[in-house]
C-alpha positions as CSV (number, residue, x, y, z in Angstrom):
1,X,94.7,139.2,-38.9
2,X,93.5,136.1,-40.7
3,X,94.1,132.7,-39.1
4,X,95.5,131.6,-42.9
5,X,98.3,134.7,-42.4
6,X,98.8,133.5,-38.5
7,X,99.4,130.4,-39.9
8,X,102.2,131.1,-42.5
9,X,103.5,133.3,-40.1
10,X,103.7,131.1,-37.0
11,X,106.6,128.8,-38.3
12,X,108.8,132.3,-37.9
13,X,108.6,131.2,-34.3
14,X,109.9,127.7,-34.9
15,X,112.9,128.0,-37.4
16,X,115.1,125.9,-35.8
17,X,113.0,122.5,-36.1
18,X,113.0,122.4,-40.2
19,X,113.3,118.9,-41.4
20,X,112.9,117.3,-37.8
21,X,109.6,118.1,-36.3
22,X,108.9,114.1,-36.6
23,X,112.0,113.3,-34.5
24,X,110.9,115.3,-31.2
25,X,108.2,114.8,-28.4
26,X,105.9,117.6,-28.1
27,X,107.8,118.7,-25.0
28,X,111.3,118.6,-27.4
29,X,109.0,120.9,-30.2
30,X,108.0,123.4,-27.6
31,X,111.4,124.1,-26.3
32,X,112.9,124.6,-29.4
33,X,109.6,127.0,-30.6
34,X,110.1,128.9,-27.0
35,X,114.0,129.5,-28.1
36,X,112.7,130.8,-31.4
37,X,110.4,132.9,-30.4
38,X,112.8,134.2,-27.6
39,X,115.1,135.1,-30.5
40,X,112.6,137.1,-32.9
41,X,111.0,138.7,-29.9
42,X,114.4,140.0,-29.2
43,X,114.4,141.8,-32.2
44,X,113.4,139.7,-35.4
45,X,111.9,141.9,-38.1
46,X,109.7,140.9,-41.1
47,X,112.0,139.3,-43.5
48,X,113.1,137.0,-41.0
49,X,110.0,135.4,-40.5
50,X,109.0,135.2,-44.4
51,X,112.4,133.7,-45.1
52,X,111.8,131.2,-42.6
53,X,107.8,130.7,-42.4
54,X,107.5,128.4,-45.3
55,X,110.3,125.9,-43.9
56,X,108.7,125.4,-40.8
57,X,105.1,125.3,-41.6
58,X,106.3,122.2,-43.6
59,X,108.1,120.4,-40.3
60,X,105.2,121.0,-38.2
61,X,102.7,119.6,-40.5
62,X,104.6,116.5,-40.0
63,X,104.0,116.4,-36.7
64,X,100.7,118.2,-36.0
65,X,99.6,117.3,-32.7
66,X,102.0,120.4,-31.1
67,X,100.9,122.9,-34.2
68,X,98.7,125.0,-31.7
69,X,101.5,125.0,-29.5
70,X,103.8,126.3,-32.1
71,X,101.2,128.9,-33.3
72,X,101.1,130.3,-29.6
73,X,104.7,130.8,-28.9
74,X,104.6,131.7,-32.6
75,X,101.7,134.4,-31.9
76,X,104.7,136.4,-29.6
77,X,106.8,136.4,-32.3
78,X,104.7,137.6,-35.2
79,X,103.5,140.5,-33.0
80,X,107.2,141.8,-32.9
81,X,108.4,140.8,-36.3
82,X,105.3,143.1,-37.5
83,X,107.2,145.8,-35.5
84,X,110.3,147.9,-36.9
85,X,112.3,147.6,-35.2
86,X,110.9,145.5,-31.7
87,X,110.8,148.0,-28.7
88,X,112.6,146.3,-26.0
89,X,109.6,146.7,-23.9
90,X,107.3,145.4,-26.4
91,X,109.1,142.3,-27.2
92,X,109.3,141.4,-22.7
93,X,105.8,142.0,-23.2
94,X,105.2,139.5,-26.0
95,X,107.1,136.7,-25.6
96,X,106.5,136.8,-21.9
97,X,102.8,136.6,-22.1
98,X,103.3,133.8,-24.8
99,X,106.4,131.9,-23.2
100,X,103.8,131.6,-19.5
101,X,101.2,130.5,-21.2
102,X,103.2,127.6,-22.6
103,X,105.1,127.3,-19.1
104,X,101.6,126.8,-17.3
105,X,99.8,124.2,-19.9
106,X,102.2,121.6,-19.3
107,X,101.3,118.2,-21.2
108,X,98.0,120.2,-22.7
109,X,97.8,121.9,-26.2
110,X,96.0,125.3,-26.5
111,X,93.2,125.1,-28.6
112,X,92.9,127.5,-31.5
113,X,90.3,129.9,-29.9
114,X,93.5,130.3,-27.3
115,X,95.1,131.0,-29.9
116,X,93.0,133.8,-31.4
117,X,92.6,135.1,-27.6
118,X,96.3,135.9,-26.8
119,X,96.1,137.3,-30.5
120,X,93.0,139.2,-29.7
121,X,94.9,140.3,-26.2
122,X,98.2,141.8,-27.6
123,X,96.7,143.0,-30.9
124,X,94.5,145.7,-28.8
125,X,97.6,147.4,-27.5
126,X,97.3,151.2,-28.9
127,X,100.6,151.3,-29.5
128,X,101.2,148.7,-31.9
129,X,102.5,150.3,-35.4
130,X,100.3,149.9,-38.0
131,X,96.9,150.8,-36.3
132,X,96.3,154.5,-35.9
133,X,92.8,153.4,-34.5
134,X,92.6,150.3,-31.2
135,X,89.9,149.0,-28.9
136,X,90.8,151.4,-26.1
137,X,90.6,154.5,-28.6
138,X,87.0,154.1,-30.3
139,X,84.1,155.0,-28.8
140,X,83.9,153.3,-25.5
141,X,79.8,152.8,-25.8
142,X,80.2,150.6,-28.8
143,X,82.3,148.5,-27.2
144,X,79.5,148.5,-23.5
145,X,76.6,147.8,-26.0
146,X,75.5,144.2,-26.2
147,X,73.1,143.0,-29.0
148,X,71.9,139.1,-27.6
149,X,70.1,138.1,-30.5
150,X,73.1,138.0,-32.4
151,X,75.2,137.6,-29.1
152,X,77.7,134.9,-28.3
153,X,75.0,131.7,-28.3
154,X,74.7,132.6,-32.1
155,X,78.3,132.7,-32.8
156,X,78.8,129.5,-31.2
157,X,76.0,128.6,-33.8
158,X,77.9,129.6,-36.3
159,X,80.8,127.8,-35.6
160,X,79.4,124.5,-34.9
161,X,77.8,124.9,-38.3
162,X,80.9,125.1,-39.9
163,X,82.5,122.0,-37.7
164,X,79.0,119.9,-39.2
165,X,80.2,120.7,-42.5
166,X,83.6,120.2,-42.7
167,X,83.6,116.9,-40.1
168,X,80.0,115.2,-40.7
169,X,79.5,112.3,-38.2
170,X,81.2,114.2,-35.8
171,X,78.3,116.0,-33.3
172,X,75.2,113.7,-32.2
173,X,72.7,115.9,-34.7
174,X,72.9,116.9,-38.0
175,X,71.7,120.4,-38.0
176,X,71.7,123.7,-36.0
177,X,68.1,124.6,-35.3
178,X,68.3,128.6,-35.4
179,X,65.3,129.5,-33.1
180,X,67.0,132.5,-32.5
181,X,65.8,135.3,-34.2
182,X,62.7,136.5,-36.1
183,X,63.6,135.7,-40.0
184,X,61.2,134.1,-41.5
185,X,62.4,133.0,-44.8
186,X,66.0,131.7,-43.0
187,X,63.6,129.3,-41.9
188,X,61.4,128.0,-44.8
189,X,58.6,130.3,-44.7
190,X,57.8,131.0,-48.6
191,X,57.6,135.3,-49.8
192,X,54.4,136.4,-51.0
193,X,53.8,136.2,-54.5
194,X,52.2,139.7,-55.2
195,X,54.9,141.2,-52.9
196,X,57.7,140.1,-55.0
197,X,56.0,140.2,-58.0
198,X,55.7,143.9,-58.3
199,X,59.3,144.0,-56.8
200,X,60.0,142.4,-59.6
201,X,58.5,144.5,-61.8
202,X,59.9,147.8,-60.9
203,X,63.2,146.4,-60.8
204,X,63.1,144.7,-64.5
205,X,60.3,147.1,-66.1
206,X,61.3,146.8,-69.5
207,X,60.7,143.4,-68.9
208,X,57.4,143.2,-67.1
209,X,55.7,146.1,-67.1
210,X,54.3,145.5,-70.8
211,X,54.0,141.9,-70.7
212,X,50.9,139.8,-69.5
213,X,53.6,137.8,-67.5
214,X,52.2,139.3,-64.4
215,X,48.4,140.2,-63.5
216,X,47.2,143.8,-64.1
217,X,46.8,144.9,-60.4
218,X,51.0,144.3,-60.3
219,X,51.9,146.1,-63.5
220,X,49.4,148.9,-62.7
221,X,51.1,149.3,-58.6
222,X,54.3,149.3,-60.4
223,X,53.6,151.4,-62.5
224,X,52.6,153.7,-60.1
225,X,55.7,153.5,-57.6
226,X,57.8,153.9,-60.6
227,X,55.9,157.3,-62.1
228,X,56.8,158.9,-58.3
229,X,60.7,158.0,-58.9
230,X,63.3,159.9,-60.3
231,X,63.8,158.7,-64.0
232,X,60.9,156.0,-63.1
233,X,63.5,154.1,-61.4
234,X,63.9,152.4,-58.4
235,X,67.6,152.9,-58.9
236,X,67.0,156.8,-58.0
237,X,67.0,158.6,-55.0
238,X,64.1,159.1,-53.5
239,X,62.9,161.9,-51.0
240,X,64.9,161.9,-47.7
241,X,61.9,161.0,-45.8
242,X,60.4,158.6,-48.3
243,X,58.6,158.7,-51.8
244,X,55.3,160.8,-51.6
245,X,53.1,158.2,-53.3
246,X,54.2,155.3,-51.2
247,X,53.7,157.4,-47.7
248,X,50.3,158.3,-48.6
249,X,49.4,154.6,-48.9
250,X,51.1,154.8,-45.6
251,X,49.0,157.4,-44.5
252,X,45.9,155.6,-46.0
253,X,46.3,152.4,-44.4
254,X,46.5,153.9,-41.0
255,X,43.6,156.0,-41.7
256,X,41.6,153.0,-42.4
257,X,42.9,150.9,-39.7
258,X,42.1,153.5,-36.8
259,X,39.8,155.8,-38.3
260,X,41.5,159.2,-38.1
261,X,43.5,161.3,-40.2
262,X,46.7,160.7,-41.6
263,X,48.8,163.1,-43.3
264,X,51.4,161.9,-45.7
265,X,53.8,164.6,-44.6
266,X,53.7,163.0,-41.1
267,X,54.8,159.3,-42.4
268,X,58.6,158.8,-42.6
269,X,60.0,155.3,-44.4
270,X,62.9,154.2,-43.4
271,X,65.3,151.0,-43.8
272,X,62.8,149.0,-41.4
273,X,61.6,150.2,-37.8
274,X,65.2,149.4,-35.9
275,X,66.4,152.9,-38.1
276,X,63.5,154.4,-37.6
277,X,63.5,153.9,-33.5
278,X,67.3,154.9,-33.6
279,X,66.3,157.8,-35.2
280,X,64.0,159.1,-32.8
281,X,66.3,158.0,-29.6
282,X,68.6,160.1,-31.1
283,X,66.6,162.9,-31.5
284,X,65.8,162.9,-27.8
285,X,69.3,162.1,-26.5
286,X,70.3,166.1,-25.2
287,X,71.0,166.8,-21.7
288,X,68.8,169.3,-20.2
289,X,69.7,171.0,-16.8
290,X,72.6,168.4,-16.2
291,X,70.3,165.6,-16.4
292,X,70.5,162.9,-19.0
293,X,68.2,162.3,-20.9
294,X,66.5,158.6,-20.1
295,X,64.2,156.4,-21.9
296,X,61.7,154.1,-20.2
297,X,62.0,149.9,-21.5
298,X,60.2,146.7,-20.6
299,X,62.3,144.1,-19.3
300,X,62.3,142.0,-21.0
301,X,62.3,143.9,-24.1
302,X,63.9,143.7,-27.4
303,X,67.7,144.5,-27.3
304,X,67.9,147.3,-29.9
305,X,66.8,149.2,-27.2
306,X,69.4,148.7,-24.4
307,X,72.2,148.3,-27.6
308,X,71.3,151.9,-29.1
309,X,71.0,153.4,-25.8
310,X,74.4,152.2,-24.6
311,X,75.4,153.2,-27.8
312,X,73.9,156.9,-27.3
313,X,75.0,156.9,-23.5
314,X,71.6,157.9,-22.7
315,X,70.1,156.3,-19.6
316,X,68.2,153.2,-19.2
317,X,64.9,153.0,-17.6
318,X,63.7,149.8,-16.8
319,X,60.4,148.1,-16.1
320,X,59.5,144.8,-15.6
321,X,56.5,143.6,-17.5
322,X,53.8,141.7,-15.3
323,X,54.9,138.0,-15.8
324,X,52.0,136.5,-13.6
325,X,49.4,138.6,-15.8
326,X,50.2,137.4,-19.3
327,X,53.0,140.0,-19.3
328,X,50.9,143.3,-18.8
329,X,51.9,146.3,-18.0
330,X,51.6,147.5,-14.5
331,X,50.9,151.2,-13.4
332,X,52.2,151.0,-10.2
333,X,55.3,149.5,-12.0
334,X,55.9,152.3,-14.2
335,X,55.4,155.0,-11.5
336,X,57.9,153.0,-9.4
337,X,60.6,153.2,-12.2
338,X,59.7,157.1,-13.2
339,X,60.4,157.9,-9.4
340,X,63.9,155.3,-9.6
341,X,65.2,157.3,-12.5
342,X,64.4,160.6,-11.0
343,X,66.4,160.2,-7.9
344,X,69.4,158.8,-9.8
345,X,69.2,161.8,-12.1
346,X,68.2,161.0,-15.0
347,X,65.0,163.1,-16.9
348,X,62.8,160.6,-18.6
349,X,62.1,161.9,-22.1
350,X,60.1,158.9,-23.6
351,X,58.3,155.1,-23.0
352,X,58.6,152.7,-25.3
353,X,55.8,150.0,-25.3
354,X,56.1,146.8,-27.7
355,X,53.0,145.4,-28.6
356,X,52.1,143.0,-29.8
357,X,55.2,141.5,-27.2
358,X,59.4,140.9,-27.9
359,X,60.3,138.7,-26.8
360,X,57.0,137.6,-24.6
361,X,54.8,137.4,-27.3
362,X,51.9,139.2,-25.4
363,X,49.1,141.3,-26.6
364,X,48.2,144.4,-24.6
365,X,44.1,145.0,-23.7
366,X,42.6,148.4,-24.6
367,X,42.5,149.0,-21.0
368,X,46.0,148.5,-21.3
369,X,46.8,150.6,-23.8
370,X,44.4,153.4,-22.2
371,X,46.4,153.6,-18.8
372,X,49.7,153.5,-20.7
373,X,48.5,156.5,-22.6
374,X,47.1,158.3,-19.5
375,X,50.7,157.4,-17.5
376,X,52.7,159.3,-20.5
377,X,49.7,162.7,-20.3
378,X,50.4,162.6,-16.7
379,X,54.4,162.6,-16.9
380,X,55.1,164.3,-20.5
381,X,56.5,161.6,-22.0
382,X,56.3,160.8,-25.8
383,X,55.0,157.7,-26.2
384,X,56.9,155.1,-28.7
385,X,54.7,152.6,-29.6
386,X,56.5,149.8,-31.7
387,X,53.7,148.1,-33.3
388,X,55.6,146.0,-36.4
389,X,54.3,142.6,-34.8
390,X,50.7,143.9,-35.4
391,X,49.8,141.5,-37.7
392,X,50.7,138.8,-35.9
393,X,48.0,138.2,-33.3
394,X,46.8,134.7,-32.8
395,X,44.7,135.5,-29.3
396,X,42.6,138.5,-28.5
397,X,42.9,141.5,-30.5
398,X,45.8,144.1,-31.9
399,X,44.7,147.7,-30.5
400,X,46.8,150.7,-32.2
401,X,48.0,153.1,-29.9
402,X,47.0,156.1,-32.6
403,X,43.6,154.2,-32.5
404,X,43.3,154.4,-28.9
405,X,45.1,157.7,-28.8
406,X,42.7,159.8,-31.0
407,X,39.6,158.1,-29.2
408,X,40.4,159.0,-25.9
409,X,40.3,162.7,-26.4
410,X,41.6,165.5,-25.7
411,X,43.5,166.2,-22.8
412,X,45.0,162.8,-23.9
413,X,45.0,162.7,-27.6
414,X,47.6,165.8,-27.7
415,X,50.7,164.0,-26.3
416,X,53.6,163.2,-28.9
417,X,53.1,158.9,-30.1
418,X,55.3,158.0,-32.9
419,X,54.6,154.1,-33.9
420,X,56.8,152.1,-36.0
421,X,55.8,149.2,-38.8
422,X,57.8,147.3,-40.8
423,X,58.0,145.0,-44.0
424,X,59.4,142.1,-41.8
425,X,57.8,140.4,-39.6
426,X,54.0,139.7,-40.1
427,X,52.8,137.3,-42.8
428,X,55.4,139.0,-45.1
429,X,58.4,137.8,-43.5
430,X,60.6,140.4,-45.8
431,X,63.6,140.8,-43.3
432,X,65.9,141.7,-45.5
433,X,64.6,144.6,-48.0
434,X,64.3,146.8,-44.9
435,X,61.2,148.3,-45.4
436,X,59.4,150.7,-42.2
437,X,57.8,153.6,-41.4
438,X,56.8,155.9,-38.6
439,X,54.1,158.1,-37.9
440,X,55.3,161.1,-36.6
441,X,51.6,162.5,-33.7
442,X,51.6,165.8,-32.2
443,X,55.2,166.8,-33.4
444,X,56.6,170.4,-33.0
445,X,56.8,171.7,-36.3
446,X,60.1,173.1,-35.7
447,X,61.4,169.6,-34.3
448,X,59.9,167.7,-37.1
449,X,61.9,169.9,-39.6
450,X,65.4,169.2,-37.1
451,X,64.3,165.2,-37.2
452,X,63.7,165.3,-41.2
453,X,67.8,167.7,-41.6
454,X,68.9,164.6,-39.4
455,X,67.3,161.8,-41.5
456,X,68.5,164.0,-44.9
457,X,71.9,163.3,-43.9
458,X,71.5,159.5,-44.4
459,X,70.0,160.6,-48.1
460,X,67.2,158.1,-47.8
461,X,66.2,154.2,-47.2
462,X,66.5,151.8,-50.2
463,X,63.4,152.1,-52.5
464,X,62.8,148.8,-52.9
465,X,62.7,148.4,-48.8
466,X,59.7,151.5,-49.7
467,X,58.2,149.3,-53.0
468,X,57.8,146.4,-50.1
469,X,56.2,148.7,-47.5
470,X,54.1,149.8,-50.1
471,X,52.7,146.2,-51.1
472,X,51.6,145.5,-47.1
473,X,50.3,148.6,-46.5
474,X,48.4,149.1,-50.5
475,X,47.2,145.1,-51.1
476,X,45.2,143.9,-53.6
477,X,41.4,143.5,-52.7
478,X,38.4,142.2,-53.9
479,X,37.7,142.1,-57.5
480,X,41.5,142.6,-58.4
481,X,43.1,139.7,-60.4
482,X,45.9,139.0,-57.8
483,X,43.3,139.2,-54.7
484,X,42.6,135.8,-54.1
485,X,46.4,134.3,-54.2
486,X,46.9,137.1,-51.7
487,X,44.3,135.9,-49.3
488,X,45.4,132.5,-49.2
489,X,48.9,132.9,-48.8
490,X,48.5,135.4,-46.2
491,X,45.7,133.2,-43.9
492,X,48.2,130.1,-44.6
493,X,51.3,132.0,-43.0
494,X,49.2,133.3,-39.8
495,X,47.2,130.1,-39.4
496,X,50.4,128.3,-39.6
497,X,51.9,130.3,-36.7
498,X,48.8,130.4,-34.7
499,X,49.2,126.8,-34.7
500,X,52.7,126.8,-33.7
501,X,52.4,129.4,-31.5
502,X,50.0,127.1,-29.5
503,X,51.6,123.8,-29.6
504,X,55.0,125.6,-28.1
505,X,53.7,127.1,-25.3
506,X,51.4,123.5,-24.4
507,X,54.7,121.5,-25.0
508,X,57.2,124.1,-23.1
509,X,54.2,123.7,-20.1
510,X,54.6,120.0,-19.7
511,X,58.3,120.0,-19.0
512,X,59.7,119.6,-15.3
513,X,60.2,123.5,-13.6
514,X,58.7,125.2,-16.9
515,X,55.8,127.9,-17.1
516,X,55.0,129.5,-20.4
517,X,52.6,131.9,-21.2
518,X,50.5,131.6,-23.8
519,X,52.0,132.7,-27.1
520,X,49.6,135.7,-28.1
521,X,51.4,137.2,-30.5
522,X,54.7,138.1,-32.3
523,X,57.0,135.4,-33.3
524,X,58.6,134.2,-30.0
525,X,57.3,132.2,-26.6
526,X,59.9,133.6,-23.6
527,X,59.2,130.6,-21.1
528,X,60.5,130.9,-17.6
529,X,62.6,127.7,-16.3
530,X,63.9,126.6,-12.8
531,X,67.3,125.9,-13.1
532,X,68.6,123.7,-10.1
533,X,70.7,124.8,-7.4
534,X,73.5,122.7,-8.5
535,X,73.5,124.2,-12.6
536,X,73.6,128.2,-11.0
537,X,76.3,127.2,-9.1
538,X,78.8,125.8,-12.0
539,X,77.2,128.8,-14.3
540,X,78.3,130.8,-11.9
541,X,81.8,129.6,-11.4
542,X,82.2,129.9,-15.3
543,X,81.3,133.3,-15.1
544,X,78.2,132.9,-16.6
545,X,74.6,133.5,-16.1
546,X,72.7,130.5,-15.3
547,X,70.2,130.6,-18.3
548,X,73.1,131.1,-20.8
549,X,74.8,128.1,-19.8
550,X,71.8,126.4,-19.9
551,X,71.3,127.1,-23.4
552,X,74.8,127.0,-24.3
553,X,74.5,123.5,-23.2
554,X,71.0,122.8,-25.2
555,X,73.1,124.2,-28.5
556,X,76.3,122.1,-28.1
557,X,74.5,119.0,-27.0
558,X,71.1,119.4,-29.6
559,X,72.3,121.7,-32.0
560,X,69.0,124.0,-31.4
561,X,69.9,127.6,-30.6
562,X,68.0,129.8,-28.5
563,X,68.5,132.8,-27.0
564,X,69.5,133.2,-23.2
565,X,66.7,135.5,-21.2
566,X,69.4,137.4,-19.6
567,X,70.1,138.7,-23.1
568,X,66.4,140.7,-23.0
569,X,66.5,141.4,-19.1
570,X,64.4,139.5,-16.5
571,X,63.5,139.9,-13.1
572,X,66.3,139.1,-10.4
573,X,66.4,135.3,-9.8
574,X,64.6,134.2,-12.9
575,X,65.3,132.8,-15.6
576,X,64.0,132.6,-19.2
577,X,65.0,131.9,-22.5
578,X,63.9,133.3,-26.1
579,X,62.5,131.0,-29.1
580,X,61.2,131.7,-32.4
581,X,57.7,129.6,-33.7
582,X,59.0,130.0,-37.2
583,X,60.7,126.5,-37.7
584,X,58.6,124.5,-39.9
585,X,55.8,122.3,-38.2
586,X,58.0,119.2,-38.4
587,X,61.2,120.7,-37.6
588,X,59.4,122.2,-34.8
589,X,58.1,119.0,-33.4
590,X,61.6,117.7,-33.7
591,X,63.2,120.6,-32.0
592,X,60.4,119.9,-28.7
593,X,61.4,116.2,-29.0
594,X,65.4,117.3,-28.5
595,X,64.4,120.2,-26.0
596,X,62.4,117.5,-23.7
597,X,65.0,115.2,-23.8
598,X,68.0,117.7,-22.9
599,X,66.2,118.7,-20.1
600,X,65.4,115.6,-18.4
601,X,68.9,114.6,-18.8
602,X,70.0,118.5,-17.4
603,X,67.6,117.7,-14.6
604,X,69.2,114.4,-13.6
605,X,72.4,115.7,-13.9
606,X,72.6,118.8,-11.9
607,X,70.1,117.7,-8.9
């Protein structure tokens, strides 16, 4: 329900004080709004409360320091008005939830999130009339799954935006600082000219495609996505697992890249890597012998895995990422959580390695990558190698796993990899379009065809998601007309960041109970912080994890959102937090600046 329709409803609940809401105390009000409510819970029906809404909406605006008072006695009556006719054991239930709440706040006004609580609360019920479908009768794994990066911090976010707008002067900053999540162009960072250029182009081809508005390397990669759609349109679909010419770019690229050889028929695009990773977890998600199925995760690791898993019920195999070591991956580690999960019956099916790092912004060594490689031979996992940060590596060097995979040799090379790419992260920053693919390694013909009937169903990804996947993986190069913008644009966006990425982790280091690796690679630094003795202590009594408060705290009091470590996973009595180094290089110095100075006063005050 919308709080503009609780709030024409709510004066149902206090008919009785039209025309002399400016002659009572607060405590005078709320009496009269309990009798009210008391009265429709008892059997009011809908006309009642639109005959009488208007009246007292008008009263109570003249006195509106007890409005949320009157909305939350109201809140009991709206529920049964919206009822024909009000069970007798509905309406107790109402009004007496409502009627205690105002019995227990005394002298004190709910606020309005109270408000949309107890609404939240008695709206849930399955047996309210109306809703065929309630919380308690959907799937029960959406409601377990938890997504952080867009998690509670970021609604908060949200809302403080909105109080910013509509009461400036009111908050000691002027701005929310989203360093939450990976979206490059929410924060400045400028597109790519010959990226959007041919987008442009095969979206408008009457218009560009014969004009010299645009160089000829554009028209003529236009030109050639739009000869492999249906009608030479973008606007067609296209094949369920992508259009042919685009995936054997795709195939291309990755051939040149690792030197081995790609077959078009094994790329699948898809609306960016998060679809194609769900796709394969659901693939695997069968129980075999009464055991279910489980799928190996760094902690910390990006939440899409832990959401879609929840999501899937399949089971969650955990293991922590080598914090002391730049965030490597530890053998001994992964054996340790193989031989957890088998004894609480569960039969690992897959690993998932993220490399470069979310959200610790590591790079793994070809030694690394090796052992990994050799673990999954050894315990016949397939090996899920999400790989979209690849371009984004500021220290050492980005090693493929099909790179690594095919030079290894057989008995190695014959285990099942799928990596995953995608059109936004990178220098291209193109979040939105939803552009990915994956490369499908060592795949059972006959589960390749299941995979493909599955994907089918979903028709296909949007083709312009494909046109932008096409552009990164199928780049101008030398000698073409649009070759050197290209260059420069792309070096600025990655010096830029290797730049950022440095001066974060220095800055994060000099703080009081801080370490920070170095920022590798990827988009985010995932410092670890000491949060005194005193600050776990009123976390916990809020029911809250230590690091979420603590960034709860840095939002409300800096307006620079970040996301809580517990949100990615850490290891037991540590605690972390998640930041982007996508701000702007000013904004980002200003965000340090209000970071150092919340947390010398945080220091002081919880010592």
């Amino acid at each position: 329900m919308s709080s503009r329709f609780v709030t024409s409803l709510a004066g149902a609940a206090g008919s009785g004080l039209r025309g002399h809401s400016s002659q009572h105390t607060p405590a005078q009000l709320t009496a009269k709004v309990t009798t009210a409510a008391r009265v429709v819970a008892a059997g009011a029906t809908k006309g009642i409360a639109a005959a009488t809404s208007g009246r007292t909406i008008a009263a109570a605006r003249q006195n509106p320091a007890p409005t949320d008072r009157i909305r939350l006695a109201a809140s009991a009556a709206i529920v049964v008005s919206l009822t024909t006719p009000a069970s007798g054991r509905l309406s107790q239930l109402v009004s007496a939830r409502a009627l205690s709440r105002l019995g227990r706040l005394g002298t004190v006004y709910p606020t309005s999130t109270d408000v949309k609580q107890q609404q939240r609360e008695l709206y849930t019920s399955p047996k309210m009339a109306g809703h065929v479908v309630s919380v308690e009768t959907i799937n029960k794994n959406l409601r377990i799954m938890e997504y952080a990066v867009r998690g509670p911090i970021v609604i908060r976010a949200g809302e403080i935006e909105r109080q910013l707008k509509e009461k400036p002067g009111e908050l000691p900053f002027k701005q929310v600082i989203r360093s939450n999540i990976g979206d490059c162009h929410a924060t400045g960072q400028k597109p790519i000219t010959y990226i959007r250029q041919v987008l442009a182009t095969v979206i408008l081809p009457d218009q560009f495609l014969d004009s010299d508005v645009f160089p000829t390397d554009v028209r003529a990669h236009a030109k050639q996505i739009l000869d492999s759609c249906g009608g030479h349109s973008v606007g067609a679909y296209s094949d369920s697992a992508g259009v042919m010419t685009i995936k054997q770019h795709v195939a291309d690229y990755i051939s040149k890249r690792d030197g081995v050889d790609t077959r078009p028929e094994n790329v699948v695009l898809q609306g960016g890597a998060s679809e194609a990773i769900r796709s394969i977890l659901s693939m695997l998600n069968e129980t075999i012998d009464g055991r279910k199925p489980g799928v190996m995760i760094p902690i910390p690791q990006y939440p899409l895995y832990t959401a879609t898993l929840a999501e899937y019920n399949m089971g969650q195999i955990p293991y922590y990422l080598d914090e002391e070591n730049n965030w490597a991956l530890n053998i001994d580690e992964l054996e340790r959580s193989l031989q957890e999960a088998k004894k609480n019956d569960l039969n690992p099916r897959a690993i998932v390695i993220i490399n470069p790092g979310n959200p610790t912004g590591a790079v793994l060594s070809e030694d690394n990558v090796k052992d990994i490689i050799r673990f999954a031979h050894k315990h016949k996992l397939m090996l899920l190698a999400d790989e979209v940060y690849q371009h984004n590596v500021y220290i050492g060097k980005f090693h493929s796993f099909r790179k690594v995979h095919h030079e290894l040799g057989s008995p190695y090379n014959k285990i099942e990899l799928v990596s995953f790419m995608s059109c936004s992260k990178g220098f291209m920053g193109e979040c939105g379009l939803r552009g990915g693919y994956m490369e499908l390694v060592n795949f059972d013909p006959e589960v390749k065809a299941v995979l493909l009937k599955s994907i089918s169903a979903k028709l296909c990804s949007t083709v312009i998601g494909q046109a932008a996947m096409d552009c990164v993986v199928k780049p101008p190069v030398e000698g073409q007309p649009s070759y050197g913008k290209f260059i420069e644009e792309k070096n600025a966006v990655l010096e830029q960041l290797r730049i950022k990425a440095k001066m974060v982790a220095d800055t994060f280091n000099t703080f009081e109970g801080f370490k920070c690796n170095p920022v590798a690679g990827a988009m985010y630094a995932f410092p670890r912080l000491t949060i005194p003795l005193k600050a776990v202590e009123k976390a916990k009594s809020l029911n809250q994890h230590p690091d979420f408060f603590y960034v709860k705290q840095l939002l409300e009091e800096t307006g620079v959102c970040v996301v809580p470590g517990s949100g990615f996973g850490q290891r037991p009595g540590t605690y972390h937090f998640r930041t982007t180094i996508l701000p702007p290089t000013e904004q980002l110095k200003d965000m340090l600046n209000l970071f150092k100075d919340f947390h010398e006063k945080f220091m002081r005050q919880y010592k």
